[in-house]
KOLDREN-910155 format. One record per residue (C-alpha): residue number from 1; residue in three letters; chain; x, y, z. Coordinates in pm, whole numbers, plus 50000, padded with zeros to 5 digits. Each point is the difference from the previous one (the first is absolute). Example, Ala and Ser with C-alpha at 12.3 -4.5 7.8 and 13.67 -1.06 7.14 Angstrom:
BEGIN
pos 1&code ALA&unit A&c1 51230&c2 49550&c3 50780
pos 2&code SER&unit A&c1 50137&c2 50344&c3 49934
END
This chain:
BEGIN
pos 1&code UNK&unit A&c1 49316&c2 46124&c3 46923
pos 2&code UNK&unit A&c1 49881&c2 50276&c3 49763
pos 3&code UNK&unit A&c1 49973&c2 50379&c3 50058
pos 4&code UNK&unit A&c1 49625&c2 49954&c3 49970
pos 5&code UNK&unit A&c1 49971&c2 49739&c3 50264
pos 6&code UNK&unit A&c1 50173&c2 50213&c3 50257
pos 7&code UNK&unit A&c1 49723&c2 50139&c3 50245
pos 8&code UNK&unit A&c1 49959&c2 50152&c3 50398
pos 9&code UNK&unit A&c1 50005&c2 49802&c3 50278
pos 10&code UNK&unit A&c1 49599&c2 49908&c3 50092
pos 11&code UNK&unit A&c1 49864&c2 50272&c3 50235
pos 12&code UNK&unit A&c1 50330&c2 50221&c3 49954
pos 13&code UNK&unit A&c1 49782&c2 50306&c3 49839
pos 14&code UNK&unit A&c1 49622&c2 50045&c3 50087
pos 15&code UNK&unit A&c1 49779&c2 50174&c3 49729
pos 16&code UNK&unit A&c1 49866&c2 50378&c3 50111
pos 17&code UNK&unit A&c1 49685&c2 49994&c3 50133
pos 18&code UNK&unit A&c1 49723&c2 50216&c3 49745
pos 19&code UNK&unit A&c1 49802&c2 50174&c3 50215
pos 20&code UNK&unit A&c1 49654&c2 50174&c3 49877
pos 21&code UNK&unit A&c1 49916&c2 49668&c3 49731
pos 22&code UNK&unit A&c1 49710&c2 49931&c3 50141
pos 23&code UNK&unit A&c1 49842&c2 49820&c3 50284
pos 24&code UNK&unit A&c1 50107&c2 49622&c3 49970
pos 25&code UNK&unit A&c1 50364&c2 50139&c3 49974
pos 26&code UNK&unit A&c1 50001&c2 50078&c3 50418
pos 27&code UNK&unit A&c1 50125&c2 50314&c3 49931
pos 28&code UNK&unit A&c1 49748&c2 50185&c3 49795
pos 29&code UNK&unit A&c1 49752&c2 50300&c3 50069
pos 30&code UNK&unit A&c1 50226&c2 50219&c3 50215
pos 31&code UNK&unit A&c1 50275&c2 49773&c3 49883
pos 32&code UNK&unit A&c1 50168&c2 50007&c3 50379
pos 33&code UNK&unit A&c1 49957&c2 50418&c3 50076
pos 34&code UNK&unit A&c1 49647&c2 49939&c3 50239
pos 35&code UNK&unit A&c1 49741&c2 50219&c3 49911
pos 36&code UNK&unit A&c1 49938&c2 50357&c3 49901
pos 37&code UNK&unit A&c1 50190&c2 50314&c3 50091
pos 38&code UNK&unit A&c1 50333&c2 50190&c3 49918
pos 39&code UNK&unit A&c1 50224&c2 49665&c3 50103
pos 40&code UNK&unit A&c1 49792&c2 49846&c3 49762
pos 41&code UNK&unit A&c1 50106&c2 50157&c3 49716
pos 42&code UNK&unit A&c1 50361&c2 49988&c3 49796
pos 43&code UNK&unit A&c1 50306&c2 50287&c3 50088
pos 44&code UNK&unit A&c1 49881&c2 50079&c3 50368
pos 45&code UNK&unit A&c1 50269&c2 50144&c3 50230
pos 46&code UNK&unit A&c1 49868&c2 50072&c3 50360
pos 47&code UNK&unit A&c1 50318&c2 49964&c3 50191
pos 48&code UNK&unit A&c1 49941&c2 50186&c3 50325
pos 49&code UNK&unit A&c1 49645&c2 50113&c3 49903
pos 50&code UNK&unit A&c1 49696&c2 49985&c3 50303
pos 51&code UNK&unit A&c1 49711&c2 50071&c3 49848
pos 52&code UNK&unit A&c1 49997&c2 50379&c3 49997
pos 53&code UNK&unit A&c1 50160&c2 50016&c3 50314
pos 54&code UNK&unit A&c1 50313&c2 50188&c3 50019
pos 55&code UNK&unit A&c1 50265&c2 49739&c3 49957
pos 56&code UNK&unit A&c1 50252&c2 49886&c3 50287
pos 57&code UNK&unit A&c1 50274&c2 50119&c3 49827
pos 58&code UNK&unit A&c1 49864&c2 50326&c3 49955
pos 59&code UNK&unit A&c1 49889&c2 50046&c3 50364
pos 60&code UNK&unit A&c1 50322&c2 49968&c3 50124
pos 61&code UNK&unit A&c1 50256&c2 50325&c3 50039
pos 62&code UNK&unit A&c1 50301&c2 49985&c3 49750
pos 63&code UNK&unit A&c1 50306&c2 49970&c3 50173
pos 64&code UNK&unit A&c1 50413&c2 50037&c3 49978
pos 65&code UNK&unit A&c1 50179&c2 50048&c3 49637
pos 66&code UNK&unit A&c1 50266&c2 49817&c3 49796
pos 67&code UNK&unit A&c1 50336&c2 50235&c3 50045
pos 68&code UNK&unit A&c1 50129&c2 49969&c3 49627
pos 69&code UNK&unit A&c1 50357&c2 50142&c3 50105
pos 70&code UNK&unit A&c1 50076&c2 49736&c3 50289
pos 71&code UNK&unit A&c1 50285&c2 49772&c3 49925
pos 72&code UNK&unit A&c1 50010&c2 49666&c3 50050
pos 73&code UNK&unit A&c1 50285&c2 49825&c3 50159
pos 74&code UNK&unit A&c1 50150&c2 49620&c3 50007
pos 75&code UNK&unit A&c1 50092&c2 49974&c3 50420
pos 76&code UNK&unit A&c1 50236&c2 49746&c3 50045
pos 77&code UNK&unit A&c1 50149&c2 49926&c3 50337
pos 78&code UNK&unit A&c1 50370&c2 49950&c3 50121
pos 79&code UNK&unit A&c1 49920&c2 49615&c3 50080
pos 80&code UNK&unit A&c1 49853&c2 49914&c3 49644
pos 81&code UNK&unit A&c1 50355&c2 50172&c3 49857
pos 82&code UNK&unit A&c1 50207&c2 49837&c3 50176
pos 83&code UNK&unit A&c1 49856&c2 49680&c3 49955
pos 84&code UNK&unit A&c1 50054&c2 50092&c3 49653
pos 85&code UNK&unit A&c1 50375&c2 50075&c3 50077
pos 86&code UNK&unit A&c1 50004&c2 49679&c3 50189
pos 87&code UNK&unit A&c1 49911&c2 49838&c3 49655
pos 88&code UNK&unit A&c1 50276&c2 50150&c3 49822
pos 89&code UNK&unit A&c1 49718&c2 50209&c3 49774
pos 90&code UNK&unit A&c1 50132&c2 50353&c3 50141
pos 91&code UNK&unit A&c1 50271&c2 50148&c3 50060
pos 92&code UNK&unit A&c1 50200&c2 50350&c3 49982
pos 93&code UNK&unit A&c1 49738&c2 50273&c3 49876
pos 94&code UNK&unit A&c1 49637&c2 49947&c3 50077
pos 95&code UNK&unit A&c1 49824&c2 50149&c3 49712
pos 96&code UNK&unit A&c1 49637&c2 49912&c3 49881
pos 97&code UNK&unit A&c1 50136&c2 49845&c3 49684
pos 98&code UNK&unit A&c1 50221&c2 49775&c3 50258
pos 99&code UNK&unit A&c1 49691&c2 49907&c3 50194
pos 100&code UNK&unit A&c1 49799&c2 49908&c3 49712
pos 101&code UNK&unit A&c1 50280&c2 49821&c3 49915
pos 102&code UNK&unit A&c1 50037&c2 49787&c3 50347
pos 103&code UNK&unit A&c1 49582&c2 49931&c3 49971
pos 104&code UNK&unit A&c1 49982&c2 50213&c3 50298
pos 105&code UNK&unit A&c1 49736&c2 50209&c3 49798
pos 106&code UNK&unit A&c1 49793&c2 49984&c3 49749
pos 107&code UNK&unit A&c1 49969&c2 50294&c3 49790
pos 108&code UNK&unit A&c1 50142&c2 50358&c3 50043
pos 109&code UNK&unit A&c1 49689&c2 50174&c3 50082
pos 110&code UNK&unit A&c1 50120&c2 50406&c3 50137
pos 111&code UNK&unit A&c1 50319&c2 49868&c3 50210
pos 112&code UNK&unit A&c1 50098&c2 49790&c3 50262
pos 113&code UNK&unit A&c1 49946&c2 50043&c3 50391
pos 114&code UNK&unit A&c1 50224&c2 49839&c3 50295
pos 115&code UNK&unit A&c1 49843&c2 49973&c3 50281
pos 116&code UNK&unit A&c1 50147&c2 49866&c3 50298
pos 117&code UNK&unit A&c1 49868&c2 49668&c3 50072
pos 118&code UNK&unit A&c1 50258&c2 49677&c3 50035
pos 119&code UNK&unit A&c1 50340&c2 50023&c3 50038
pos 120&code UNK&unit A&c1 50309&c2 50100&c3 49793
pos 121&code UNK&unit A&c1 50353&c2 49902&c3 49978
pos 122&code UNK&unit A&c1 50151&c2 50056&c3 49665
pos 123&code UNK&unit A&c1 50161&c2 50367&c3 49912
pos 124&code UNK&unit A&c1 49749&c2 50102&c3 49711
pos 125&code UNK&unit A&c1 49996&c2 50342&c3 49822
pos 126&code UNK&unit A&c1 49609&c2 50051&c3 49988
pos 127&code UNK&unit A&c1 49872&c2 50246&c3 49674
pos 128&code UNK&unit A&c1 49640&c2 50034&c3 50092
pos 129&code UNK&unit A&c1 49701&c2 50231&c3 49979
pos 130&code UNK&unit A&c1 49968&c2 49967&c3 50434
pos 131&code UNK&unit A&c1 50082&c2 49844&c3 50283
pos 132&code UNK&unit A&c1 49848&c2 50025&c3 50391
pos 133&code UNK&unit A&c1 50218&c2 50085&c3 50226
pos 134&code UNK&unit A&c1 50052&c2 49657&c3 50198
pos 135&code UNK&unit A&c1 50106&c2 49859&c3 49662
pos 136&code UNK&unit A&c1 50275&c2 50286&c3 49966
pos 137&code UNK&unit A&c1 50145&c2 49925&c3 50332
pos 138&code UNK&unit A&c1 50017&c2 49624&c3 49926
pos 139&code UNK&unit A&c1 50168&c2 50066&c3 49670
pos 140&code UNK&unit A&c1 50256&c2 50243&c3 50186
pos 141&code UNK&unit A&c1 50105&c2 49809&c3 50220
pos 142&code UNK&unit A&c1 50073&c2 49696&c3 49784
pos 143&code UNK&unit A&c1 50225&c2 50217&c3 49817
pos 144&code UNK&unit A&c1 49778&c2 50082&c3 49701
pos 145&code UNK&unit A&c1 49895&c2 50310&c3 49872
pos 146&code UNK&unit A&c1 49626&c2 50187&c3 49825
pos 147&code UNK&unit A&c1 49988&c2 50232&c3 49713
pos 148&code UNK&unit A&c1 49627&c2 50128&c3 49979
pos 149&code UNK&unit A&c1 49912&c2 50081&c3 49682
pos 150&code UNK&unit A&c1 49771&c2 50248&c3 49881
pos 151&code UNK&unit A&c1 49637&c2 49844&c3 49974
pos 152&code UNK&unit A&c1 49784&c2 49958&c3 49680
pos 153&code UNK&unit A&c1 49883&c2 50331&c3 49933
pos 154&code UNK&unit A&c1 49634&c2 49961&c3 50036
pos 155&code UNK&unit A&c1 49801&c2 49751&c3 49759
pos 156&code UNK&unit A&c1 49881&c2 50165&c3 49685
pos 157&code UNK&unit A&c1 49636&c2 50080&c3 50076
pos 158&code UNK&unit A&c1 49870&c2 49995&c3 49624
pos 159&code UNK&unit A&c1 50236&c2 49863&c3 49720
END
């Protein structure tokens, strides 16, 4: 075998069909567009557009907003943690580094958030951006304590 005996399998790569060679080709005159008018033609964007008439999306009333300075928060519940304590991936001080360490979340994000869900067991000191207030009791009376800590100030708007 030589390098110039080396080809593609047969029928692994079709040629491009030519369009507009003429009309034994199959594909020539319009070369596949129809007939006349603006779809006809090359660089035509009419996304939305109804003939004149005021588009859909234009009809319709704006509504609601994007709040810029909301923070976004990883919610974990007391049953995923201490399946996680279960697994010998946590213990001590619950800290977002410690959960990201245990796989119990995936990325920082603004904080973490207990909520109350499940059941807990193990004496863990929580440092977390929140908690609900079912999840405080549960971690109370396990033995464990919460240190809140200060949220995120806001996200930067413009940076």
């Amino acid at each position: 075998m030589r390098l110039n005996d080396i080809v593609d399998n047969t029928g692994s790569s079709k040629d491009r069909m030519r369009v507009g060679r003429g009309i034994g080709s199959g594909k020539g005159k319009t070369g596949g567009r129809g007939v006349k008018g603006q779809k006809a033609r090359t660089g035509v964007r009419i996304k939305g557009f109804e003939g004149g008439q005021m588009p859909l999306h234009r009809r319709l009333p704006k509504r609601g907003f994007t709040n810029v300075s909301t923070l976004d928060y990883n919610e974990v519940n007391l049953g995923r943690i201490q399946a996680a304590v279960d697994a010998g991936k946590l213990s001590g001080a619950v800290t977002v580094a410690s959960l990201i360490e245990a796989g119990v979340v995936a990325k920082a994000r603004d904080g973490v958030r207990i909520l109350g869900m499940g059941e807990l067991t193990a004496a863990l000191q929580f440092e977390v951006a929140g908690a609900s207030k079912s999840a405080l009791a549960a971690i109370e009376k396990a033995g464990g304590s919460v240190k809140l800590l200060v949220a995120k100030a806001a996200k930067a708007v413009a940076g």
